[in-house]
OpenMM code with the backbone's topology and positions (N, CA, C; nanometers):
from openmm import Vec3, app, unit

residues = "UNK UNK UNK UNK UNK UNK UNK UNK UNK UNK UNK UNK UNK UNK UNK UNK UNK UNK UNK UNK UNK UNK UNK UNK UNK UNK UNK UNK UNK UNK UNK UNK UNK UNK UNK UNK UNK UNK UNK UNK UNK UNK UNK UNK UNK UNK UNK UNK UNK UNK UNK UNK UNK UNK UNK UNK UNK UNK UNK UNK UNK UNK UNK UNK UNK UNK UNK UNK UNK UNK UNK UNK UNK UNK UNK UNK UNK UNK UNK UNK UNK UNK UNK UNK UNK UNK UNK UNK UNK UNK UNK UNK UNK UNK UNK UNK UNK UNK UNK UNK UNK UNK UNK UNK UNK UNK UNK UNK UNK UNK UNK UNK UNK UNK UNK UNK UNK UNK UNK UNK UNK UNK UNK UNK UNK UNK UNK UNK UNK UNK UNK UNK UNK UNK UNK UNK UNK UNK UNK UNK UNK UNK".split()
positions = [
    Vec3(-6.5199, -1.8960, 2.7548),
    Vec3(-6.6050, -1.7819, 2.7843),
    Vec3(-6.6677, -1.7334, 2.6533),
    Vec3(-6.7914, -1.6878, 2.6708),
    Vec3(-6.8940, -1.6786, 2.5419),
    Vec3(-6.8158, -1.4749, 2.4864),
    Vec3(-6.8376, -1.4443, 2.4099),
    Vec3(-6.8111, -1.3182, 2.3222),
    Vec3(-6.9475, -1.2477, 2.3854),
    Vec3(-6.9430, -1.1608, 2.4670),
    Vec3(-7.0599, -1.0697, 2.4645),
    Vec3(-7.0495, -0.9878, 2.4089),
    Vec3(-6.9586, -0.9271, 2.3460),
    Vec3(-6.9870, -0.8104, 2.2317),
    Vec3(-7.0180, -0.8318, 2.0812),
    Vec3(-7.0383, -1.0424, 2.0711),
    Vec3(-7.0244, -1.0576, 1.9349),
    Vec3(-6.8927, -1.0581, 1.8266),
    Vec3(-6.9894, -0.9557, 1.7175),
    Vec3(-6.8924, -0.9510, 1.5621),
    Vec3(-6.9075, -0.8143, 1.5845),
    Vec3(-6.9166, -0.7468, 1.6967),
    Vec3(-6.9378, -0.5771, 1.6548),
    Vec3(-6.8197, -0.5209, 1.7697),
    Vec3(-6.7810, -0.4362, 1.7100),
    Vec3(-6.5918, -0.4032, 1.7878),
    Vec3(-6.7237, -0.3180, 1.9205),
    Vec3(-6.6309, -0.2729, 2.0036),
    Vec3(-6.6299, -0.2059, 2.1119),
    Vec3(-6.5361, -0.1240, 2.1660),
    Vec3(-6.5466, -0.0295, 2.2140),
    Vec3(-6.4991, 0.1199, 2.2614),
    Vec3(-6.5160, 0.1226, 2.4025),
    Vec3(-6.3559, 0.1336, 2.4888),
    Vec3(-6.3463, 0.1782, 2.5960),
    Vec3(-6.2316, 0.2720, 2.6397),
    Vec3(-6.2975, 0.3636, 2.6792),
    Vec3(-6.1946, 0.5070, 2.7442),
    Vec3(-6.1769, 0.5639, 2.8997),
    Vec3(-6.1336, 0.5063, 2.9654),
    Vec3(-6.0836, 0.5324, 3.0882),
    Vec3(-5.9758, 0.6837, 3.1094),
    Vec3(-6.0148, 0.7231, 3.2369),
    Vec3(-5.9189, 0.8487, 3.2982),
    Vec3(-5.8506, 0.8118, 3.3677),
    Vec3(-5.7397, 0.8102, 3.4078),
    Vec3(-5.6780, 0.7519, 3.5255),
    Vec3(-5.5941, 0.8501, 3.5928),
    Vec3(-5.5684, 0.8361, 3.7158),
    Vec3(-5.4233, 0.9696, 3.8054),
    Vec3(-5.3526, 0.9510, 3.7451),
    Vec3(-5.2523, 1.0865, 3.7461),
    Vec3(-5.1080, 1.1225, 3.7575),
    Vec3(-5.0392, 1.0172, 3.8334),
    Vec3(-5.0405, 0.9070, 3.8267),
    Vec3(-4.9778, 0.8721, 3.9445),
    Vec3(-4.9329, 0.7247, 3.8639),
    Vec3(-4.8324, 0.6437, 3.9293),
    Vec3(-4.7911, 0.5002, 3.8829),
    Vec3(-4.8855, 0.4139, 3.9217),
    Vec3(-4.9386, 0.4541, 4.0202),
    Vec3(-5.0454, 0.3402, 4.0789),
    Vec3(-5.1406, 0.3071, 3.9412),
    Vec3(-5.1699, 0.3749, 3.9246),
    Vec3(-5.2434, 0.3753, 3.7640),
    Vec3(-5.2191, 0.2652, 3.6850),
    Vec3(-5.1181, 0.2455, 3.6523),
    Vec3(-5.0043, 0.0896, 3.5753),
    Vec3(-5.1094, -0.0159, 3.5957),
    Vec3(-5.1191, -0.0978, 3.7434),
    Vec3(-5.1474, -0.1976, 3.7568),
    Vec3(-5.3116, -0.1908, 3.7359),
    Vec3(-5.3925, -0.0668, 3.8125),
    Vec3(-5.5080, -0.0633, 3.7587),
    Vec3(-5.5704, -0.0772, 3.5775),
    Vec3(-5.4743, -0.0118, 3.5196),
    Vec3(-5.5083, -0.0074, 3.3674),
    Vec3(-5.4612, -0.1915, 3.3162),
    Vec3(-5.3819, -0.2512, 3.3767),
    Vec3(-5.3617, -0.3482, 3.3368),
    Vec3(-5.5002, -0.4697, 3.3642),
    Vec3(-5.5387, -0.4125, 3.5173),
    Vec3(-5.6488, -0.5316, 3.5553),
    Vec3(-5.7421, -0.4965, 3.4648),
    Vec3(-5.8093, -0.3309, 3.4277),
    Vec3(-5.9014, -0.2968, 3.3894),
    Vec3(-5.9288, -0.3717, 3.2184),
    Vec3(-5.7994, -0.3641, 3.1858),
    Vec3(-5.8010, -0.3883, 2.9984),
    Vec3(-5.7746, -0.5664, 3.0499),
    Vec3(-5.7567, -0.6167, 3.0955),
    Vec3(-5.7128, -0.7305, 3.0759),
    Vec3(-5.8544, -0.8229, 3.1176),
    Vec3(-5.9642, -0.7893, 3.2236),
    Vec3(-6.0828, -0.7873, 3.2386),
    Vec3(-6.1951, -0.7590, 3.0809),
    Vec3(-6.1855, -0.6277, 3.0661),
    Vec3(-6.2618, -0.6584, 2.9828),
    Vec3(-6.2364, -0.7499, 2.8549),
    Vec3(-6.1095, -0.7335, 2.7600),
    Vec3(-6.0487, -0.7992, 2.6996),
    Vec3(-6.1037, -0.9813, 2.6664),
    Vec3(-6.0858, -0.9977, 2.8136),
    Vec3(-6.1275, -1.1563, 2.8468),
    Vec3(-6.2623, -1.1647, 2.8120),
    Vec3(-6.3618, -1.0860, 2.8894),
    Vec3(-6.5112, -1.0984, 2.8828),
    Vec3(-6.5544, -1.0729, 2.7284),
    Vec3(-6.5134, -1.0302, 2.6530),
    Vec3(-6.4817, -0.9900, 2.5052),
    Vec3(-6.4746, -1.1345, 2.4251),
    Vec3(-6.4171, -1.2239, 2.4538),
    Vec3(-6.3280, -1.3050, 2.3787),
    Vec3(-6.2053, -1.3079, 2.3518),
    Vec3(-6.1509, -1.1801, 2.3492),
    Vec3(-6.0072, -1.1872, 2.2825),
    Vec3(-5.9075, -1.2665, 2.3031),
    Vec3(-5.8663, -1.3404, 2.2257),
    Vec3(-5.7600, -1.4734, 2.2124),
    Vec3(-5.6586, -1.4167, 2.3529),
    Vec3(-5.6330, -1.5219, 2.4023),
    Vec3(-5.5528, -1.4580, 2.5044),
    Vec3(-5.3970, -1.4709, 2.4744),
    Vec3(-5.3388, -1.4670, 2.3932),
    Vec3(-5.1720, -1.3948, 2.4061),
    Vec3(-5.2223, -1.3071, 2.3129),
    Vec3(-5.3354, -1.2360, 2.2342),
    Vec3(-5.3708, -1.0921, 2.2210),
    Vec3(-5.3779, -1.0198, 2.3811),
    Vec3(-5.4731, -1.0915, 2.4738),
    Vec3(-5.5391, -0.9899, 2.5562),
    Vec3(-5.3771, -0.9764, 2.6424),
    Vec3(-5.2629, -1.0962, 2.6440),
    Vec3(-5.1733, -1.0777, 2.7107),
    Vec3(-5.0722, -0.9522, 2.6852),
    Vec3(-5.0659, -0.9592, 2.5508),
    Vec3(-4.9882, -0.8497, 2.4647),
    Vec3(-5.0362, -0.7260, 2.4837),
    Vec3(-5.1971, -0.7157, 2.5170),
    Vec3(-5.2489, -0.5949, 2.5410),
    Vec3(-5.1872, -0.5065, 2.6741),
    Vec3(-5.2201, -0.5955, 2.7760),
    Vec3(-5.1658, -0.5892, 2.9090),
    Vec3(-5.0631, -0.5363, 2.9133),
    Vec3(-4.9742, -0.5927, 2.8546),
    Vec3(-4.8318, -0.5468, 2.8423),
    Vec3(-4.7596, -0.4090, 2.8019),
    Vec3(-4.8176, -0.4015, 2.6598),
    Vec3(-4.8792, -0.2781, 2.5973),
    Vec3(-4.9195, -0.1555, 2.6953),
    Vec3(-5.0517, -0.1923, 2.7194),
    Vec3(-5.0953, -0.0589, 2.7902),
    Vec3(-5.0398, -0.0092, 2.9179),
    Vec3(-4.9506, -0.0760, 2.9361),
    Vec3(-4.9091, -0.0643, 3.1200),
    Vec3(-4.7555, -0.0327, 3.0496),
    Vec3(-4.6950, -0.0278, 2.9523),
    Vec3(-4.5411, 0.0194, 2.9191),
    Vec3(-4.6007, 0.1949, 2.8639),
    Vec3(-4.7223, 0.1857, 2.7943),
    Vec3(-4.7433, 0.3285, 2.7194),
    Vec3(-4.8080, 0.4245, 2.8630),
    Vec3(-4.8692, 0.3683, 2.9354),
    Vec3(-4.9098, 0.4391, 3.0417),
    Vec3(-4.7754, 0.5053, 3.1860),
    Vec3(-4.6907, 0.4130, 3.1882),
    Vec3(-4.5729, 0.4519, 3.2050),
    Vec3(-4.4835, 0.5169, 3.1967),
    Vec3(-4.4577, 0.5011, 3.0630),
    Vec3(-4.3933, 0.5955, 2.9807),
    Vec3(-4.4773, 0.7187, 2.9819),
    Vec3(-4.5955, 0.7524, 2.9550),
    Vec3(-4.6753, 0.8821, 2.9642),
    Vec3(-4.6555, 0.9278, 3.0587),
    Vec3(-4.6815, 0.8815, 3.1866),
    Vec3(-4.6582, 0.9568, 3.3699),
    Vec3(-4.4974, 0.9914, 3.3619),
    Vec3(-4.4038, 0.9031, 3.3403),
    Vec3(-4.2486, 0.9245, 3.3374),
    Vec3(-4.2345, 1.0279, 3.2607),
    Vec3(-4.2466, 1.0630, 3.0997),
    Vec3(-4.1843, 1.1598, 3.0408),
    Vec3(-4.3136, 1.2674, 2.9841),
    Vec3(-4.3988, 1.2183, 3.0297),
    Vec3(-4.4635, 1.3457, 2.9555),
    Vec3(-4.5453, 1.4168, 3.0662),
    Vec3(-4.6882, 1.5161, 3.0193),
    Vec3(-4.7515, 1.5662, 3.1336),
    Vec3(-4.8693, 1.5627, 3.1172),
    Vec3(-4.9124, 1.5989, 3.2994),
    Vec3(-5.0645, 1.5075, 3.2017),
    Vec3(-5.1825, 1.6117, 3.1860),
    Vec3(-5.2694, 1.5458, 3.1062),
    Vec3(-5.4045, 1.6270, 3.0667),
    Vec3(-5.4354, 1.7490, 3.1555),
    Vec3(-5.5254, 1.8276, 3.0443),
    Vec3(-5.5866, 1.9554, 3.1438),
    Vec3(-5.6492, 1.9068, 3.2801),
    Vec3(-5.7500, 1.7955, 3.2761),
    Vec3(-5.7702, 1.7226, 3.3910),
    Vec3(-5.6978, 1.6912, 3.5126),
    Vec3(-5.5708, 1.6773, 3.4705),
    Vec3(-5.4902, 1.6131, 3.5483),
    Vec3(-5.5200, 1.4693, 3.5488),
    Vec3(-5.5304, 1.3877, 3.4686),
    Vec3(-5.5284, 1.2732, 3.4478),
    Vec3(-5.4374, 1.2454, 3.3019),
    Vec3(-5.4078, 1.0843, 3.2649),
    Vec3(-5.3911, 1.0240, 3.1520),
    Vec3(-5.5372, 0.9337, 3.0872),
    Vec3(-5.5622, 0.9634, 2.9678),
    Vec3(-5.6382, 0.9088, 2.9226),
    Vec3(-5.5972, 0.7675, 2.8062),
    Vec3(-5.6811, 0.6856, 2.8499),
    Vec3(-5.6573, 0.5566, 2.7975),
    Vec3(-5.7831, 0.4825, 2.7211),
    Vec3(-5.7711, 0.4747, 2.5541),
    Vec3(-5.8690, 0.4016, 2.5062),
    Vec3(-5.8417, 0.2609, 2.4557),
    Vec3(-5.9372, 0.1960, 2.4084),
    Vec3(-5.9141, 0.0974, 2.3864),
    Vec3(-6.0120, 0.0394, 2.2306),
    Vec3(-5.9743, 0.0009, 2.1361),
    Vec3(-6.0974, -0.0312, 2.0556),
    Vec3(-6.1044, -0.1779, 2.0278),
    Vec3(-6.1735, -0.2543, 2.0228),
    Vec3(-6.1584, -0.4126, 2.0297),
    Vec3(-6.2448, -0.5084, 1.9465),
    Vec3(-6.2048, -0.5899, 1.8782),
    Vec3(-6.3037, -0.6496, 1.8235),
    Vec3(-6.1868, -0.8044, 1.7754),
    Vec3(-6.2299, -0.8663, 1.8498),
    Vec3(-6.1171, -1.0167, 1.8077),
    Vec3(-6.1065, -1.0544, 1.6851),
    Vec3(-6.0046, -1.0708, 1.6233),
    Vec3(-5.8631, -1.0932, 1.7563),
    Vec3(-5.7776, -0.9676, 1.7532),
    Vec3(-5.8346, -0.8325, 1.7204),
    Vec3(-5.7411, -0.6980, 1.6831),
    Vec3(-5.7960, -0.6515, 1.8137),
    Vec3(-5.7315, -0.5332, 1.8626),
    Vec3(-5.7711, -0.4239, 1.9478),
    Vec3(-5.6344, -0.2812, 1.9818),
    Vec3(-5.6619, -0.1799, 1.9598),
    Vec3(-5.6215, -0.1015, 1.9442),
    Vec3(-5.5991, -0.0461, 2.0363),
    Vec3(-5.5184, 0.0430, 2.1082),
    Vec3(-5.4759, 0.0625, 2.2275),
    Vec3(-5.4176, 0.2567, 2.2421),
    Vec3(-5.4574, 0.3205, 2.2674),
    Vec3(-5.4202, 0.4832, 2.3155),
    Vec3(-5.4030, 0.5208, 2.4320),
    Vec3(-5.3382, 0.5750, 2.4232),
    Vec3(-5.2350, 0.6361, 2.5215),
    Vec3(-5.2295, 0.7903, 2.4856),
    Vec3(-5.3103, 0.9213, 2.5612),
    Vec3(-5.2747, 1.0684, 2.5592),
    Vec3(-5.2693, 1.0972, 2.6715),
    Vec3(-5.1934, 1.1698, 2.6632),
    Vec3(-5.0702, 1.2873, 2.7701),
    Vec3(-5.0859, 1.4469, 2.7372),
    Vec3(-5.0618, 1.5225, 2.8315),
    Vec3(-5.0703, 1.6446, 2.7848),
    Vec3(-4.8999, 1.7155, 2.7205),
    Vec3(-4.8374, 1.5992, 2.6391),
    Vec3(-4.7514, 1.6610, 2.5764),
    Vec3(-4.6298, 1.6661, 2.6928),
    Vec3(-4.4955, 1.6642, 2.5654),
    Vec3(-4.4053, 1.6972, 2.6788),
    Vec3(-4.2713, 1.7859, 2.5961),
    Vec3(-4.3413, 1.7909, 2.4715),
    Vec3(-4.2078, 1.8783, 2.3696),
    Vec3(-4.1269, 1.7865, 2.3072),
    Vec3(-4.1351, 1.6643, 2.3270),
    Vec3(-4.0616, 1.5779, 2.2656),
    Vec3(-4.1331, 1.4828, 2.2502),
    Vec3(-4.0671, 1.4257, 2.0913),
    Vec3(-4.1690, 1.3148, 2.0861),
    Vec3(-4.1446, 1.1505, 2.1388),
    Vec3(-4.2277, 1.1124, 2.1647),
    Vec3(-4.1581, 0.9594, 2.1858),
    Vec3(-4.0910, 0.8710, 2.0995),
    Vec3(-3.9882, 0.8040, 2.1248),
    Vec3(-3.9580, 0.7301, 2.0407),
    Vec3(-3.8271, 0.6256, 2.0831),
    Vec3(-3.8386, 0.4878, 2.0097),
    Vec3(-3.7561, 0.3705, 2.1391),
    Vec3(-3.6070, 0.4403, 2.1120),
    Vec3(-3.5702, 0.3964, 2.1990),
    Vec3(-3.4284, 0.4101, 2.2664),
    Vec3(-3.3061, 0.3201, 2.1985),
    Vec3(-3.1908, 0.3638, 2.1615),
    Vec3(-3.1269, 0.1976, 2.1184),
    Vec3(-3.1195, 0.1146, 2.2256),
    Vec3(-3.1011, -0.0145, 2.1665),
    Vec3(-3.0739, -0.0770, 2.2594),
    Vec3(-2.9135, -0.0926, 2.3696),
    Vec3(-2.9233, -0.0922, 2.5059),
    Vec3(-2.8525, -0.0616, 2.6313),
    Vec3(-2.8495, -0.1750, 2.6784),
    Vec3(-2.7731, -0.2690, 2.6620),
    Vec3(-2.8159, -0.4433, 2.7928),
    Vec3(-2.8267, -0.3900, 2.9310),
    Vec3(-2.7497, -0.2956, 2.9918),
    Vec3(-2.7545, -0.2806, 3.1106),
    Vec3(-2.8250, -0.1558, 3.1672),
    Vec3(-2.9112, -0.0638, 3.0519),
    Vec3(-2.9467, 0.0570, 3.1432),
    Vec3(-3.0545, 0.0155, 3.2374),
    Vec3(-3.0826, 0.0681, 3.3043),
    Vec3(-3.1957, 0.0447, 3.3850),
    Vec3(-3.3566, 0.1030, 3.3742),
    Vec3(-3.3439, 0.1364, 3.2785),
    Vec3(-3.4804, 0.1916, 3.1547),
    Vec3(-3.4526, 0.1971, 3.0523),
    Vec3(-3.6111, 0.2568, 2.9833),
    Vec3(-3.5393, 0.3104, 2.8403),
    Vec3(-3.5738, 0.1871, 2.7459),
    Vec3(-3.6664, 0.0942, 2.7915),
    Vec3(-3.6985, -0.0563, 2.7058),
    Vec3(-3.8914, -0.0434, 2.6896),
    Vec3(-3.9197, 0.0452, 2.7333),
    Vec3(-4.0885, 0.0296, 2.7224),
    Vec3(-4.1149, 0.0789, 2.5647),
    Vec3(-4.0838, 0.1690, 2.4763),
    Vec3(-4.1190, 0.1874, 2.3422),
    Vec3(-4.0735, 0.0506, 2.2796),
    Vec3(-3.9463, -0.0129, 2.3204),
    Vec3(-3.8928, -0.0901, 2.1947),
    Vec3(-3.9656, -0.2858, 2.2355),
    Vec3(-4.0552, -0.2652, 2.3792),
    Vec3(-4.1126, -0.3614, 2.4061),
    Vec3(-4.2691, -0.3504, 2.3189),
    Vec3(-4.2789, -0.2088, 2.3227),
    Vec3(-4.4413, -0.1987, 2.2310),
    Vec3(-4.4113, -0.2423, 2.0807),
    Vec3(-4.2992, -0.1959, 2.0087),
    Vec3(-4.2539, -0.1859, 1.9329),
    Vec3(-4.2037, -0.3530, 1.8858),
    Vec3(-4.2048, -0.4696, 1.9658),
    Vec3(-4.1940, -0.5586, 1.9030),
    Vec3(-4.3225, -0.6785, 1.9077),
    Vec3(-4.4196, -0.5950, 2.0354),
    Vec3(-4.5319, -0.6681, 2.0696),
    Vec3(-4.6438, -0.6233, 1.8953),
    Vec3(-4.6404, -0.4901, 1.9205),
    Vec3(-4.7869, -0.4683, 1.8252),
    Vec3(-4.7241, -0.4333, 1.6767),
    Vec3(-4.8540, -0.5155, 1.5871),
    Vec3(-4.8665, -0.5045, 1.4508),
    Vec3(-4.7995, -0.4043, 1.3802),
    Vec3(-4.8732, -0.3062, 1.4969),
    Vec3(-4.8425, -0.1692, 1.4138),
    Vec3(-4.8372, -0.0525, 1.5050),
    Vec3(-4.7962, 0.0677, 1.5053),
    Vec3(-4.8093, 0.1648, 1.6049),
    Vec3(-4.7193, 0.2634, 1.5726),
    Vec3(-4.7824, 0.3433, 1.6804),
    Vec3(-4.7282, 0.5209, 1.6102),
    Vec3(-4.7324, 0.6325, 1.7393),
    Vec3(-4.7078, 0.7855, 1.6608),
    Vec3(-4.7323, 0.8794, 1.7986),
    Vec3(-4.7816, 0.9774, 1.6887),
    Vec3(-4.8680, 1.0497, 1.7633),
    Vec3(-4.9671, 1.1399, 1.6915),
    Vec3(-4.9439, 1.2982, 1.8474),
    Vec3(-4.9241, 1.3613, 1.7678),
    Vec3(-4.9268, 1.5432, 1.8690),
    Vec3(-5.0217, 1.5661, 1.8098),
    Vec3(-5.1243, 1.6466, 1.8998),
    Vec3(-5.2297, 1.7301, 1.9030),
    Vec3(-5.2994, 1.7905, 1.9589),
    Vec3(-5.2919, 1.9561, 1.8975),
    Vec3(-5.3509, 1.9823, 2.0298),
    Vec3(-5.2642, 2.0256, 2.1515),
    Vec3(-5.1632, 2.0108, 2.1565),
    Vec3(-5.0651, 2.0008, 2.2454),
    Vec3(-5.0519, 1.8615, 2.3369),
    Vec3(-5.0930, 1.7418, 2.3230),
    Vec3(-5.1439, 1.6531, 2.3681),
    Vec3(-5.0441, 1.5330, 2.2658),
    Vec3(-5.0407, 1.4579, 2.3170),
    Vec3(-4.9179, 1.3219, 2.2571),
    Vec3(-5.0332, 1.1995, 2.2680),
    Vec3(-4.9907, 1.0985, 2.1704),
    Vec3(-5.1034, 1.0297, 2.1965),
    Vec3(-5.0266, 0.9049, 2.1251),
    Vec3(-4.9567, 0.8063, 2.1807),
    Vec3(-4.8877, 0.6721, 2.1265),
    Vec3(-5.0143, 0.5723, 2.1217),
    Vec3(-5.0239, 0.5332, 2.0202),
    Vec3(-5.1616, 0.4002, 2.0010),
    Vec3(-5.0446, 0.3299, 1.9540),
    Vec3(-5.1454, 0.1513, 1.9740),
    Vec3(-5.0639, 0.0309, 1.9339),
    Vec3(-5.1831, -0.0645, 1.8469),
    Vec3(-5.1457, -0.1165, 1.7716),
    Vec3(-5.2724, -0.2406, 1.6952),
    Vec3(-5.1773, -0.3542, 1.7471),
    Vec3(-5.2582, -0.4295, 1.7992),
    Vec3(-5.2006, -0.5852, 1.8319),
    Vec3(-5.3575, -0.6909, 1.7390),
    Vec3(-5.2416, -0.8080, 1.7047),
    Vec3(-5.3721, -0.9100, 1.6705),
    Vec3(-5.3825, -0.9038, 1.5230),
    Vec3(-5.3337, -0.7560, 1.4607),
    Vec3(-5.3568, -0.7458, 1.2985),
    Vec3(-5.3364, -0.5890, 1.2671),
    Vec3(-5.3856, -0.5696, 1.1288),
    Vec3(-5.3096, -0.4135, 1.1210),
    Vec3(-5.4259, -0.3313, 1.1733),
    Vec3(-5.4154, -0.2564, 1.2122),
    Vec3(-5.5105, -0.1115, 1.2823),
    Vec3(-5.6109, -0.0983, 1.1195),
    Vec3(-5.6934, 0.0403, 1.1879),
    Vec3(-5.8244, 0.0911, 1.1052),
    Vec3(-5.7395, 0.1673, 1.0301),
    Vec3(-5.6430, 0.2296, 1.1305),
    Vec3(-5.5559, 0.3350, 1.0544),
    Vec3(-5.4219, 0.3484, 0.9494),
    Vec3(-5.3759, 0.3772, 0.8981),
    Vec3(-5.2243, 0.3295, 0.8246),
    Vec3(-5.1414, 0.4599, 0.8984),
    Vec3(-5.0217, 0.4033, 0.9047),
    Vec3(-4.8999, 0.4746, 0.9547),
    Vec3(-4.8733, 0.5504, 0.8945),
] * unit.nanometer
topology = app.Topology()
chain = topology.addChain("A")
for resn in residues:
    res = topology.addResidue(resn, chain)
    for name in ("N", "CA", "C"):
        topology.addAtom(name, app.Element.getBySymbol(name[0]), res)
């Protein structure tokens, strides 16, 4: 498949419900464009993965936007793409769990956490916002 965006990154920001149903939509949505993009695919796979554990985790422990939605961006330019995740905050910050062989959650931070380059959690605003760099290091430093 040809690169229609080129050598020049691209910006996408989706709203999505309060709701889990959300998961699988954000997964088709990023994993669609991703492809039409170019992006190497065990990047665009890692992405997938990524955005559907941070979107999760946002509906599960935190709350959502003044909207009533979660907002989800994306910044991309192969073979990197950057990945956000904001919530309207929940008083605590995120952060992985030790590891449990048998709990029955409690593995979505430490799955982002071994997929992407790099990644973090940013409050603001009253608003939580976990981004991930997969593919190489982010625009940003930790």
């Amino acid at each position: 498949m040809t690169d229609k965006h080129g050598t020049e990154p691209w910006v996408r920001t989706v709203r999505l419900p309060w709701t889990t149903e959300s998961v699988p939509q954000v997964r088709a949505d990023i994993t669609r464009d991703l492809t039409a993009g170019g992006m190497p695919e065990q990047v665009t796979e890692e992405a997938e993965t990524v955005v559907a554990e941070l979107v999760a985790n946002a509906i599960l422990h935190g709350r959502p936007m003044p909207d009533g939605n979660v907002r989800v961006r994306w910044r991309a330019r192969p073979p990197r793409v950057e990945i956000e995740v904001t919530d309207g905050g929940s008083g605590k910050r995120p952060h992985p769990k030790p590891q449990a062989d048998w709990a029955p959650s409690g593995r979505g931070l430490r799955i982002v956490r071994s997929l992407a380059y790099e990644w973090g959690v940013s409050d603001d605003d009253g608003h939580t916002m976990v981004w991930a760099a997969l593919g190489g290091a982010s625009r940003r430093r930790v």
